[in-house]
PAZAPA-4460 file (N, C-alpha, C; in steps of 0.05 Angstrom, whole numbers, plus 32768, in hexadecimal, padded with zeros to 4 digits):
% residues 309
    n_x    n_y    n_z   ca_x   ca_y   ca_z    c_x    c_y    c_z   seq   type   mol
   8A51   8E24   733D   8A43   8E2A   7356   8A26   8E20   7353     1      X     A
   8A23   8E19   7363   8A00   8E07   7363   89EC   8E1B   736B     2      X     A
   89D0   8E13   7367   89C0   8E29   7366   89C0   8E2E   7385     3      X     A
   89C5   8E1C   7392   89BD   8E25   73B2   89C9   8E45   73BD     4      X     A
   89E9   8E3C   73B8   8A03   8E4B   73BA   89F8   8E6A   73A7     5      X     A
   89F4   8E68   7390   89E3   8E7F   7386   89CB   8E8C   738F     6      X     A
   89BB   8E82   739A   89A1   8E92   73AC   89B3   8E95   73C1     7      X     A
   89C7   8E8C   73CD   89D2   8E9B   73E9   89DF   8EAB   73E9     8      X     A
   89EB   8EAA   73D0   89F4   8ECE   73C8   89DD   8EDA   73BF     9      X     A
   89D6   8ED1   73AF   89C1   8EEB   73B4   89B5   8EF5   73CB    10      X     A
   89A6   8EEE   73DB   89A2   8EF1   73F5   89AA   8F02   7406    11      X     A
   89C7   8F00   7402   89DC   8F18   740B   89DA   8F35   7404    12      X     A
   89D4   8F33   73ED   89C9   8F52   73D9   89B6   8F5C   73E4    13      X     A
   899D   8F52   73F1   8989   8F61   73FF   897A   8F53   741E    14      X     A
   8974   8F6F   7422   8963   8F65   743D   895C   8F43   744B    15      X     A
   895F   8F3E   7463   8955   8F26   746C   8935   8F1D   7464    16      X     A
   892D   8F08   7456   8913   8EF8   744C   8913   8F08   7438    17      X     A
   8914   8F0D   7425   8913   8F23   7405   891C   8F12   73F7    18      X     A
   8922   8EF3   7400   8929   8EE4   73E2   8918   8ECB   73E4    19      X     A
   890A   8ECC   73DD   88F1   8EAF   73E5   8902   8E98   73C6    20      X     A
   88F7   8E83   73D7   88FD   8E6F   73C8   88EA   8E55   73CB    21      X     A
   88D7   8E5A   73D6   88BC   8E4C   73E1   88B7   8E39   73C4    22      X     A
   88A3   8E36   73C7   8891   8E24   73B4   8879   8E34   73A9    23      X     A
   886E   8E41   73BA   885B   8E5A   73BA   8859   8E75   73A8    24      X     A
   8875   8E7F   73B5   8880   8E8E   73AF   8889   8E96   7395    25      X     A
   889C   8E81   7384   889F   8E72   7372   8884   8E77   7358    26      X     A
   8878   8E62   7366   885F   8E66   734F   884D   8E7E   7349    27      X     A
   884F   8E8E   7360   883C   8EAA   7362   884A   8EC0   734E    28      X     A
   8867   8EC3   7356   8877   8ED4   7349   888C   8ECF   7329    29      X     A
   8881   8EB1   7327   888D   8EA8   7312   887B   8EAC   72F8    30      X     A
   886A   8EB4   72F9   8853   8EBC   72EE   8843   8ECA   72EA    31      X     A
   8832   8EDB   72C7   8822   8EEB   72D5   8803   8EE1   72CB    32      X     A
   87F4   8EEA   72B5   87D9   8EE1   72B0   87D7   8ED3   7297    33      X     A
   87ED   8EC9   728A   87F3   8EC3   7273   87F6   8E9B   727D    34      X     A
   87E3   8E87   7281   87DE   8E74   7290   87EB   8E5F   727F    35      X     A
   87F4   8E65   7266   8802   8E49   7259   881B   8E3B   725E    36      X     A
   882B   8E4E   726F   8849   8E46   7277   884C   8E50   7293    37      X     A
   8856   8E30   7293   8858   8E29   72B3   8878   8E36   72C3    38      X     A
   886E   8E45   72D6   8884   8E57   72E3   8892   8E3B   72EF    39      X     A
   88B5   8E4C   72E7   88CB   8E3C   72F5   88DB   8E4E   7306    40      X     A
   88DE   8E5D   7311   88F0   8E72   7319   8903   8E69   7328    41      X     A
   891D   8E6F   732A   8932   8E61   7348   892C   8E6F   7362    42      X     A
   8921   8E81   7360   891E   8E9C   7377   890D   8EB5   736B    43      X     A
   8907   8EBF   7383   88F6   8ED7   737D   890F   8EF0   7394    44      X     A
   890F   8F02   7389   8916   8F12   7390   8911   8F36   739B    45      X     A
   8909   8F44   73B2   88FC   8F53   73B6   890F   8F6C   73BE    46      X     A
   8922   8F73   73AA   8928   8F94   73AE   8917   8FB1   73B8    47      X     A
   8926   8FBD   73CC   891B   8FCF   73E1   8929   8FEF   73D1    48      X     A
   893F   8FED   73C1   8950   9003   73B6   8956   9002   7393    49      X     A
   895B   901A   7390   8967   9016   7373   8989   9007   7378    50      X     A
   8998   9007   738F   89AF   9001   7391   89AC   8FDD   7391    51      X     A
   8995   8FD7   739A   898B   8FBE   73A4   8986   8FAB   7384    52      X     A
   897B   8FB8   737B   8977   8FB3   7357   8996   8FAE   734B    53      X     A
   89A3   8FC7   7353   89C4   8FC6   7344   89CF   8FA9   734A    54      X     A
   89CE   8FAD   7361   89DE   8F92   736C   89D4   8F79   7362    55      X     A
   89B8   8F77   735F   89B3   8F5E   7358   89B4   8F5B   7337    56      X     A
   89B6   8F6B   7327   89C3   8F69   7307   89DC   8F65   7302    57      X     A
   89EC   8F71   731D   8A08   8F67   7314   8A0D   8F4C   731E    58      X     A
   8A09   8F42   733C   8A07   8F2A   7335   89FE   8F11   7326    59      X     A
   89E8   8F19   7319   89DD   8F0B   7308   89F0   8F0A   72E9    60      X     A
   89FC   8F1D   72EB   8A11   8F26   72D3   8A29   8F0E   72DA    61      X     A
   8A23   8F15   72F0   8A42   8F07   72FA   8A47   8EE5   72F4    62      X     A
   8A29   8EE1   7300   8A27   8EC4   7301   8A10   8EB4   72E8    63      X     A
   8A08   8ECA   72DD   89F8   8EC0   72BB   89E7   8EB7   72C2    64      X     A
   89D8   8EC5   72D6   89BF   8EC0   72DE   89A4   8EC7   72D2    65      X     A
   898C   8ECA   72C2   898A   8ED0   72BD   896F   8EE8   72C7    66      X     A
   8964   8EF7   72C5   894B   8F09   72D8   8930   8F0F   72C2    67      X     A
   8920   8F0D   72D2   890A   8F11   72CE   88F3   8F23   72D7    68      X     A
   88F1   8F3E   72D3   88DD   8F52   72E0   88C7   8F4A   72EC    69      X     A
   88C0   8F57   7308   889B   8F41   730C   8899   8F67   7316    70      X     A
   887A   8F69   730A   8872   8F7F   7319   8854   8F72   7328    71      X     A
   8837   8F7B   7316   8822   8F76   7327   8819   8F58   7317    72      X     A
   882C   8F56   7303   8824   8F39   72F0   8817   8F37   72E8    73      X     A
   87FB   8F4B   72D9   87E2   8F50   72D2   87E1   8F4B   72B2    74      X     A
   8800   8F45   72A5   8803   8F46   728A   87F2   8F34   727F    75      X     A
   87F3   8F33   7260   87EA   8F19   7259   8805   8F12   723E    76      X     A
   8815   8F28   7245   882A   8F14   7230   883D   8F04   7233    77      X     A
   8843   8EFB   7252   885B   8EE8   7256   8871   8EFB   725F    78      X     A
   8874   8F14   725F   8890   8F25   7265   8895   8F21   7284    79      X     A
   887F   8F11   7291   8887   8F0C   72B3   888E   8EF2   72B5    80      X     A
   888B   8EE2   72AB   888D   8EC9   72A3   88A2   8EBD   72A6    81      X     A
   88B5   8EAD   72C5   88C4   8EA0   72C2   88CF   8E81   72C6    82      X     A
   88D0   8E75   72AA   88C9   8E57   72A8   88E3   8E50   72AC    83      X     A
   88F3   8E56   72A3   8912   8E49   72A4   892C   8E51   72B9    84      X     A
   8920   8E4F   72CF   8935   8E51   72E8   8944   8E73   72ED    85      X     A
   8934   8E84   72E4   8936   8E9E   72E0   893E   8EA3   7308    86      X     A
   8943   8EC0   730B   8932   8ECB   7322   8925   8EDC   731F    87      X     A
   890D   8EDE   731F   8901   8EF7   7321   8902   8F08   733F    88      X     A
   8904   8F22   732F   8905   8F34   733B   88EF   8F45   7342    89      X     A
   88E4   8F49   735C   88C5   8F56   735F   88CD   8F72   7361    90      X     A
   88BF   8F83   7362   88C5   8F9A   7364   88AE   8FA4   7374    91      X     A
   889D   8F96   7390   8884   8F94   739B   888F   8FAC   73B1    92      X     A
   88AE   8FA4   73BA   88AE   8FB6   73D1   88BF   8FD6   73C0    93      X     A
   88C2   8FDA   73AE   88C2   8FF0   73A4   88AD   9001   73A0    94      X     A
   88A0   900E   73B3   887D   9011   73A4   8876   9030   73C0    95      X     A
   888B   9040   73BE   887D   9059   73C2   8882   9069   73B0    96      X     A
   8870   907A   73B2   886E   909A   73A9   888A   90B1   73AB    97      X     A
   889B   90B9   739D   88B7   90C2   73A9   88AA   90E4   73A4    98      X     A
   889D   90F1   7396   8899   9109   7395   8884   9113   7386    99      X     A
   8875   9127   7384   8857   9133   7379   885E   9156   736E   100      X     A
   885D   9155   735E   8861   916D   7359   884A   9180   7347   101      X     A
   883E   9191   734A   881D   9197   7346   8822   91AC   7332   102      X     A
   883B   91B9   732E   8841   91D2   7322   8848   91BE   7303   103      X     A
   8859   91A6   7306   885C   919C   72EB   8843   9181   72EC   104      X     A
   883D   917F   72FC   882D   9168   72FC   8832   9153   72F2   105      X     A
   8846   914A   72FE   885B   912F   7301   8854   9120   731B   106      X     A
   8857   9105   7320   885E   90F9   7336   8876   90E6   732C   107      X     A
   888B   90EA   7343   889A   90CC   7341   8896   90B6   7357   108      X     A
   889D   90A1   7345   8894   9092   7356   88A8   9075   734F   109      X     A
   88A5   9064   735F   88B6   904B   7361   88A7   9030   734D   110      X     A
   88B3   9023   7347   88A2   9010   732F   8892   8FFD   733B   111      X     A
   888B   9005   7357   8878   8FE8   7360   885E   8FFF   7364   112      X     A
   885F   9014   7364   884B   9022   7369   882F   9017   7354   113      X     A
   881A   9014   7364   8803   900D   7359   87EF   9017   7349   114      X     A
   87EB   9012   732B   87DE   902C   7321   87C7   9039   7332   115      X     A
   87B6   9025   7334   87A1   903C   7348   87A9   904A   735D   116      X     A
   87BD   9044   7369   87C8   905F   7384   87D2   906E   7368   117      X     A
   87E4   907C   7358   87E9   9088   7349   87CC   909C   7342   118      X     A
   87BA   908B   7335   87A2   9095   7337   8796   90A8   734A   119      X     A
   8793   9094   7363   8786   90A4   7379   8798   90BD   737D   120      X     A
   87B6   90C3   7383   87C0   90D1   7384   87BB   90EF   736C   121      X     A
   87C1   90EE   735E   87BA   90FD   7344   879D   90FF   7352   122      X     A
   8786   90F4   7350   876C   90FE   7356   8768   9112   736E   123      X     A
   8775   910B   7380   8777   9117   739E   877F   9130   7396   124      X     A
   8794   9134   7385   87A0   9150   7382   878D   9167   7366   125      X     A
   8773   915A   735C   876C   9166   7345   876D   9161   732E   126      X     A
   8784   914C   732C   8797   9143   7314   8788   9123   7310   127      X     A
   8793   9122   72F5   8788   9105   72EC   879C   90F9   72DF   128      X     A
   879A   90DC   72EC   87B7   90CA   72D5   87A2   90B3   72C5   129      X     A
   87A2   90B8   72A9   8790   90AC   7293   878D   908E   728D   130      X     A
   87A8   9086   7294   87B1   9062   728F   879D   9055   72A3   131      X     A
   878C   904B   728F   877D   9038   72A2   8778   9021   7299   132      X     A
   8773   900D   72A9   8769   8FF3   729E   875B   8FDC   72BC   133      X     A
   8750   8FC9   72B5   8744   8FB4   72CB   8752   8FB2   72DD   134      X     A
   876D   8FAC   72DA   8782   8FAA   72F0   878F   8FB9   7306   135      X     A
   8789   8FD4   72FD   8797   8FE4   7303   8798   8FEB   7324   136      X     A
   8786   8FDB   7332   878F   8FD5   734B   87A5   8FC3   7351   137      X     A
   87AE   8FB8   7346   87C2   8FA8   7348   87E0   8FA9   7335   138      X     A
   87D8   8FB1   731B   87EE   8FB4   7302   8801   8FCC   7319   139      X     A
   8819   8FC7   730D   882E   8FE2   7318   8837   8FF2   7303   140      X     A
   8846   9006   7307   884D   901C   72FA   8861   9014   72E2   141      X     A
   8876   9005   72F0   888C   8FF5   72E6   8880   8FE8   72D1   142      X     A
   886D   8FD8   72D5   8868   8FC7   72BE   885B   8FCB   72B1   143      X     A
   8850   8FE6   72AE   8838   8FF3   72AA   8850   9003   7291   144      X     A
   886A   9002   729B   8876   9011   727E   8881   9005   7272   145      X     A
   888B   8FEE   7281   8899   8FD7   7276   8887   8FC9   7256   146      X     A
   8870   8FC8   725A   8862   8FC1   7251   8854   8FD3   7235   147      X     A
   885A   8FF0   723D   8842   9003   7233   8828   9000   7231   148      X     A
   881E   8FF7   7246   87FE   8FF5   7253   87F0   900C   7239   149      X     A
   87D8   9005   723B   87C6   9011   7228   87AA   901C   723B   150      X     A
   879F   9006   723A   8787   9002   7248   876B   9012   723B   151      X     A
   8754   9019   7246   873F   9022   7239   873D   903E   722F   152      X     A
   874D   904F   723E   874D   9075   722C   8764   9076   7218   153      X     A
   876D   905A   7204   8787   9062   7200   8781   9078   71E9   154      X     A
   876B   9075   71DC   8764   908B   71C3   8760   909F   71CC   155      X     A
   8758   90A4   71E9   8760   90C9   71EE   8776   90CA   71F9   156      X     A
   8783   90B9   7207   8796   90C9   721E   87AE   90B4   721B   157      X     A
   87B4   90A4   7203   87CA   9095   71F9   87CF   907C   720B   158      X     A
   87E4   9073   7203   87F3   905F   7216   8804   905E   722B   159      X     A
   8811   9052   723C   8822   905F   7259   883A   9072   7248   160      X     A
   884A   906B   7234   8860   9080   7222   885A   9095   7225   161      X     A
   883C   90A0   721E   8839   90B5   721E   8830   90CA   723F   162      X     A
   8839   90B4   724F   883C   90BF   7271   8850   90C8   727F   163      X     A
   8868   90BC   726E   8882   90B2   7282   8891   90CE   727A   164      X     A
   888F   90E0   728A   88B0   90ED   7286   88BE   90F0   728D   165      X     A
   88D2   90D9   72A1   88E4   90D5   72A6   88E2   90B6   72AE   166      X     A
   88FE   90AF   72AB   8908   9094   72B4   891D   9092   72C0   167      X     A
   891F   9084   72DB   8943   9079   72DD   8941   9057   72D6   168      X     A
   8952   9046   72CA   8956   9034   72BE   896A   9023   72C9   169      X     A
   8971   900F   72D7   8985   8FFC   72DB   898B   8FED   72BD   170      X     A
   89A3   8FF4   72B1   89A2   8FDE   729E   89AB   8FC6   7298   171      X     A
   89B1   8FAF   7293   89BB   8FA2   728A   89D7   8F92   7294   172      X     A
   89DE   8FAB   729B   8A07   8FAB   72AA   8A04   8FB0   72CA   173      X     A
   89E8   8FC0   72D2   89E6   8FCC   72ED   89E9   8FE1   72EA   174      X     A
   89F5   8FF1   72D0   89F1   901A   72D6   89D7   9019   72DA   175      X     A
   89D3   9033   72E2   89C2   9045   72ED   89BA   9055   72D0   176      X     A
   89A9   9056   72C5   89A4   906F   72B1   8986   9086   72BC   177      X     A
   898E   909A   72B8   8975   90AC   72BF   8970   90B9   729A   178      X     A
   8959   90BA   729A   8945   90C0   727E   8931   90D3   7282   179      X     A
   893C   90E9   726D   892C   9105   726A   892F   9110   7279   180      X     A
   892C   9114   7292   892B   9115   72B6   891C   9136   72B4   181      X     A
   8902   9121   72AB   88E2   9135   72A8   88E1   914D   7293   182      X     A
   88F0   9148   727F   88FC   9165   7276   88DC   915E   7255   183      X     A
   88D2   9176   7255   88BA   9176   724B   88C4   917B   722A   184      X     A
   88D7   9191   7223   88EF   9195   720B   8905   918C   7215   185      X     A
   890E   9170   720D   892C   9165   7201   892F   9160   71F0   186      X     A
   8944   9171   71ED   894F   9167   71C4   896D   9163   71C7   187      X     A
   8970   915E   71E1   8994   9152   71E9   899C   913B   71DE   188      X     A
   8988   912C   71CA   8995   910D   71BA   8981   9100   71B8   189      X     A
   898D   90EA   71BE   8977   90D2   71C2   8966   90D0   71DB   190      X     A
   894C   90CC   71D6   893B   90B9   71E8   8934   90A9   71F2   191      X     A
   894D   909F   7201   894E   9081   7202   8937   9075   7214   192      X     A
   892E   908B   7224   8917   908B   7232   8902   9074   7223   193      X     A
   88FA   907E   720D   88EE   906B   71F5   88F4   9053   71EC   194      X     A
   890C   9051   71F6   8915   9029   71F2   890D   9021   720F   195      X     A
   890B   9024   721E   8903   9014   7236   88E9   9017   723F   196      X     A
   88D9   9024   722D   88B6   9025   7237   88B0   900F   7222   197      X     A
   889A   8FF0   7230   8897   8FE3   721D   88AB   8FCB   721D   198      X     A
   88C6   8FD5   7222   88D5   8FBD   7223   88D3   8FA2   7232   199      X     A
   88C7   8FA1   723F   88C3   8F86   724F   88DA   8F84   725F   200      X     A
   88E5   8F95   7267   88FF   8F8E   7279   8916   8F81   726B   201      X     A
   8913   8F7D   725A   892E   8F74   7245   894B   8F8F   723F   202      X     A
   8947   8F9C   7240   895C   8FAE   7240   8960   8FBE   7256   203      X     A
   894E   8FB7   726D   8950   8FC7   728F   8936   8FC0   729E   204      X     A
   8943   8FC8   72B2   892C   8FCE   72C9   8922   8FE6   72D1   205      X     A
   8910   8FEB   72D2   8905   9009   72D2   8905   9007   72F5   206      X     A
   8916   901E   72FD   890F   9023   7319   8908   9034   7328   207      X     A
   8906   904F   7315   88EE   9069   7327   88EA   906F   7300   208      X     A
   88CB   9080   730B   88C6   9085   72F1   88B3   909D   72FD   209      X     A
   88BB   90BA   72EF   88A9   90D1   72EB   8889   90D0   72DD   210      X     A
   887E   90D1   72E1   8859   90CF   72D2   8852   90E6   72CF   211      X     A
   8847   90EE   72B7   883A   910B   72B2   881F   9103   72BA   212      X     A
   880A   9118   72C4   87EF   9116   72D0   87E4   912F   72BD   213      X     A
   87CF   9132   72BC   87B9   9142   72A5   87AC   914A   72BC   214      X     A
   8798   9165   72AB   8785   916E   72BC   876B   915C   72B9   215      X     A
   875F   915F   72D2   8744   9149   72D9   8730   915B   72C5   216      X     A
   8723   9135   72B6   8715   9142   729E   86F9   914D   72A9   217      X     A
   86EB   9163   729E   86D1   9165   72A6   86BE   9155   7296   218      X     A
   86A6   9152   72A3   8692   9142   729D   8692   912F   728A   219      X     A
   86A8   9119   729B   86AE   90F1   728A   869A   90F0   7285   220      X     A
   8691   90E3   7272   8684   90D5   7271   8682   90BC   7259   221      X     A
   8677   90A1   7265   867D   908C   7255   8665   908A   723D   222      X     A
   8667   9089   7225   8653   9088   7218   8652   9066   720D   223      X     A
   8641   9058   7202   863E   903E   71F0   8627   9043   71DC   224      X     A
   8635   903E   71D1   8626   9047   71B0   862F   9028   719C   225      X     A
   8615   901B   719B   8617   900D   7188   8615   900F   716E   226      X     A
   861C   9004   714F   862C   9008   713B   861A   8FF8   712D   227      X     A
   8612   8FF5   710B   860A   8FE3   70FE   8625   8FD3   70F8   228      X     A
   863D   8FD6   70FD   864B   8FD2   70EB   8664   8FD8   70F7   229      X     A
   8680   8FCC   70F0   8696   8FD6   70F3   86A4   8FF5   70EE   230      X     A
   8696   8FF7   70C9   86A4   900E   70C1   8694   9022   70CA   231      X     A
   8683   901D   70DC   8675   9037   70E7   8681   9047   70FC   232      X     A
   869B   9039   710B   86A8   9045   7128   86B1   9059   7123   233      X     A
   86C4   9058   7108   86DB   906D   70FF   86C5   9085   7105   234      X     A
   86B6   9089   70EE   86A6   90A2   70EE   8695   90AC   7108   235      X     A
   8697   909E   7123   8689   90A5   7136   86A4   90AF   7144   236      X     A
   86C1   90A9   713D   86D0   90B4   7151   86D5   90C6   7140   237      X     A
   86D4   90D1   712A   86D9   90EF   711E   86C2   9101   712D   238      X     A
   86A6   90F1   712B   8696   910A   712B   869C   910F   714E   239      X     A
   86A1   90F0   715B   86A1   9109   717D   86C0   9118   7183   240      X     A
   86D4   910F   7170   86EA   9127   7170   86E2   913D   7171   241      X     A
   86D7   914C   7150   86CD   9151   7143   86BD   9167   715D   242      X     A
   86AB   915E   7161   8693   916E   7182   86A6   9173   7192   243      X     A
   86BC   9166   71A8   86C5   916B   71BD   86E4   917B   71B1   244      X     A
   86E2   9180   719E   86F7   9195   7196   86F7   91B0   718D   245      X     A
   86D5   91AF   718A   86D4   91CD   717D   86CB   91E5   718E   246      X     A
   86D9   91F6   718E   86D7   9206   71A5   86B5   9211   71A2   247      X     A
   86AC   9215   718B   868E   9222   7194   8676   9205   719C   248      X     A
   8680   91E6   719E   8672   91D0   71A3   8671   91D1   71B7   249      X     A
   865F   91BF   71C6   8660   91B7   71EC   8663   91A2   71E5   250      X     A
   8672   9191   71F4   8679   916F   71FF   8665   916A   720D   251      X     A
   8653   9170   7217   8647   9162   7225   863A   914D   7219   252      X     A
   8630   913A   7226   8620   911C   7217   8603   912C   7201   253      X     A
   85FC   913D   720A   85E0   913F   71FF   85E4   914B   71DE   254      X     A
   85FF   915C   71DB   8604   9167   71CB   8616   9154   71B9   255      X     A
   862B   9148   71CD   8637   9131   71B2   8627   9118   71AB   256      X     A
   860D   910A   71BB   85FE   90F9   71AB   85F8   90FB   7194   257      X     A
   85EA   9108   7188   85E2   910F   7172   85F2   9109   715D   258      X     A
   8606   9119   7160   8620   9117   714C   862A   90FA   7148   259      X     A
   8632   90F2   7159   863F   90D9   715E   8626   90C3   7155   260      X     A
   860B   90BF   715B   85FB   90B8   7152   85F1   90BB   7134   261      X     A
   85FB   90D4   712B   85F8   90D5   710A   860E   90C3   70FA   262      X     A
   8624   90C7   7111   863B   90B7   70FA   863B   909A   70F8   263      X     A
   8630   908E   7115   8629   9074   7109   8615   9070   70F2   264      X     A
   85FF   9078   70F8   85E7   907E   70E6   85F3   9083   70C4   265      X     A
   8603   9098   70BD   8606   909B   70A6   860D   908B   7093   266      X     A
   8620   9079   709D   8622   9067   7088   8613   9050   7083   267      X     A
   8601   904A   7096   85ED   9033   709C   85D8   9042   707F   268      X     A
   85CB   9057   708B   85B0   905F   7078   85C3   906F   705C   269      X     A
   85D2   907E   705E   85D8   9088   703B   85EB   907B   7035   270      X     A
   85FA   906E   703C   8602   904C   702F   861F   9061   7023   271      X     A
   8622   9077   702B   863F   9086   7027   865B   907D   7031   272      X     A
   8669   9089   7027   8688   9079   7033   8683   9084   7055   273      X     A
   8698   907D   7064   869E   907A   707D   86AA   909E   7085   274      X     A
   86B9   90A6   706E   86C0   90C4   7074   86A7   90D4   7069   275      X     A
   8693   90D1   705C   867D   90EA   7054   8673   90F0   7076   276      X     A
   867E   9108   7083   8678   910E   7097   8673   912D   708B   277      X     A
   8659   913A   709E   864D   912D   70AA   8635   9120   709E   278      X     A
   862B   9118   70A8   860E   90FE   7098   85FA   9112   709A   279      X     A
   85DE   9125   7088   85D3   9137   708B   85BB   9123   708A   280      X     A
   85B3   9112   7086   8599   90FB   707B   8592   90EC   7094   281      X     A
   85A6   90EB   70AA   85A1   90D6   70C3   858F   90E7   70D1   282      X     A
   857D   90E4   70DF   8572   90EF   70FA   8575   90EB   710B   283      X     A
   8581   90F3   711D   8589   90EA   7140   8576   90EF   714A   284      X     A
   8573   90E5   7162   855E   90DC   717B   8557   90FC   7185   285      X     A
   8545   9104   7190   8542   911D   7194   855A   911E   71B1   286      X     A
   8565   9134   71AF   8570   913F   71C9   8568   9145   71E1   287      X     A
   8557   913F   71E1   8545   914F   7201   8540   9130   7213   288      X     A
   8542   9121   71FE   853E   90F8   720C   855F   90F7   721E   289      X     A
   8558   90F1   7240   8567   90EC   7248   8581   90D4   7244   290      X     A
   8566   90C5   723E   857E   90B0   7235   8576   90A9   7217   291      X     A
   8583   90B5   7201   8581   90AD   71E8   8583   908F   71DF   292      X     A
   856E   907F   71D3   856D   9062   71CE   8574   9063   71B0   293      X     A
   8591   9054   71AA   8591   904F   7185   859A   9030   7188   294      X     A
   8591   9019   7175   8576   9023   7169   8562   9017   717A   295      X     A
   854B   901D   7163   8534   900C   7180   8537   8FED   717E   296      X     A
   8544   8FE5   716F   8539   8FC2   716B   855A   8FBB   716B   297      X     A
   8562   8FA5   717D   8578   8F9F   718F   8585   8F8A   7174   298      X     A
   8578   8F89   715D   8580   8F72   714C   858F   8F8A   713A   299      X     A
   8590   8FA9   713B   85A7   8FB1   7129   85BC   8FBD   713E   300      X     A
   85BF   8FB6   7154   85DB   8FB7   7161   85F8   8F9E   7154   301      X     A
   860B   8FA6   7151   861C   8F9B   7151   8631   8F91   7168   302      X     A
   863E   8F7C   715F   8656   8F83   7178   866A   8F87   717E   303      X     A
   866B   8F9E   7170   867C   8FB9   716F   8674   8FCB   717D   304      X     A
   8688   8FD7   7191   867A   8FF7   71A5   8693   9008   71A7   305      X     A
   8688   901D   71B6   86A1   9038   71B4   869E   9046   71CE   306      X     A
   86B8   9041   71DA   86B6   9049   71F6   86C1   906F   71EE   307      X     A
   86B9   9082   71F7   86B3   909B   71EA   86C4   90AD   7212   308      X     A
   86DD   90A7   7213   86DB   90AF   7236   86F1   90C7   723B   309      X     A
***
């Protein structure tokens, strides 16, 4: 069967105009930010259902076609990437919100959903979802696990893995799998849940996915603290653990400067290993200076910094 005869079955599987085959089209979706390989795709494809997904794995099964995930394409590793007559499959019109739940503080949601609506949502309600990064107006959910997105809070608030508790999964054949299905203690087996976060769409298609949301943090704040040195970071993220964990400390900026300011400091002036915490010889900037300046002369900054959020 020729490729024509194959996009016209496909075609059949979903909605009227949901299978572009443009020139446009093509190059937009055959690709994501990863600029060295030139998108080839045969078709782009725009599923409206999880039944809509089924159908198009088994034909593709059928006829050894092969598929390619596209969410917001924001990657930079090539997992959207299709050079060799693939079809990718968008997942753009999959992209509402299916349920909110405030008592477990879950949302589900469909894999085209946009991180920042996820965000805004969670914010609107009190709640905060932590995965962030530049894109995130544009990156989706889907690929956002596909991937295991990281982004800038991953040292407090982890990677997307540590968001997802639940998955349903198209695999491979066209079943349907549902994963965990939000359950906070499972010890019923395996977690297979954990093979398909990360995967790049190679062993499924992720097609609704549960998100856990946190309570909204009080008083963010971004700190930049420059370093003489590399081995100086370690000991600045003990000492602001260290402050924002001890129940008789305050977090606030005025109270963790200091600290965090000693640990860079300590190994610079007593020339001690990287763990002699805390440093008793450094002097920090007085506390009552709104905006504490270290150091004064811009020639002992490094360029090394510590986003503290």
């Amino acid at each position: 069967m020729n490729s024509h005869a194959l996009i016209d079955e496909l075609k059949t599987l979903l909605e009227p105009g949901k299978v572009l085959t443009d020139a446009a089209s093509l190059d937009t979706y055959g690709k994501d930010w990863t600029k060295q390989y030139a998108p080839a795709p045969s078709a782009i494809a725009f599923p409206k259902t999880i039944e809509q997904v089924q159908a198009i794995v088994r034909w593709a099964n059928q006829r050894q076609v092969a598929l390619v995930p596209s969410g917001g394409r924001t990657g930079l590793s090539a997992a959207a990437v299709a050079a060799n007559g693939e079809v990718v499959v968008s997942f753009d019109y999959m992209n509402k919100v299916l349920e909110f739940n405030a008592t477990d503080r879950t949302v589900v949601c469909q894999p085209g959903v946009i991180t920042k609506q996820l965000q805004n949502l969670a914010e609107e309600n009190g709640l905060y979802y932590p995965v962030d990064f530049a894109s995130s107006g544009s990156s989706q959910i889907g690929g956002n696990i596909g991937t295991n997105a990281g982004g800038i809070k991953v040292i407090r608030y982890g990677m997307t893995r540590n968001w997802v508790a639940g998955l349903k999964v198209v695999t491979g054949q066209g079943d349907l799998l549902e994963l965990n299905k939000d359950l906070v203690k499972n010890a019923t087996g395996y977690d297979l849940r954990q093979l398909f976060i990360g995967a790049e769409g190679t062993l499924g298609f992720i097609v609704e996915a549960t998100m856990r949301l946190d309570r909204a943090p009080k008083n963010l704040t971004a700190m930049v603290l420059g370093t003489a040195d590399f081995d100086a970071i370690m000991p600045v993220l003990h000492a602001f653990r260290a402050s924002s964990t001890s129940r008789r400390s305050s977090s606030s900026p005025t109270r963790l400067w200091p600290r965090c300011w000693a640990a860079a400091t300590c190994r610079r002036r007593s020339k001690r290993p990287a763990r002699s915490m805390p440093c008793s010889n450094s002097k920090p900037p007085p506390t009552t200076s709104p905006t504490p300046r270290w150091p004064p002369s811009s020639t002992a900054w490094s360029r090394a910094g510590c986003w503290m959020g």
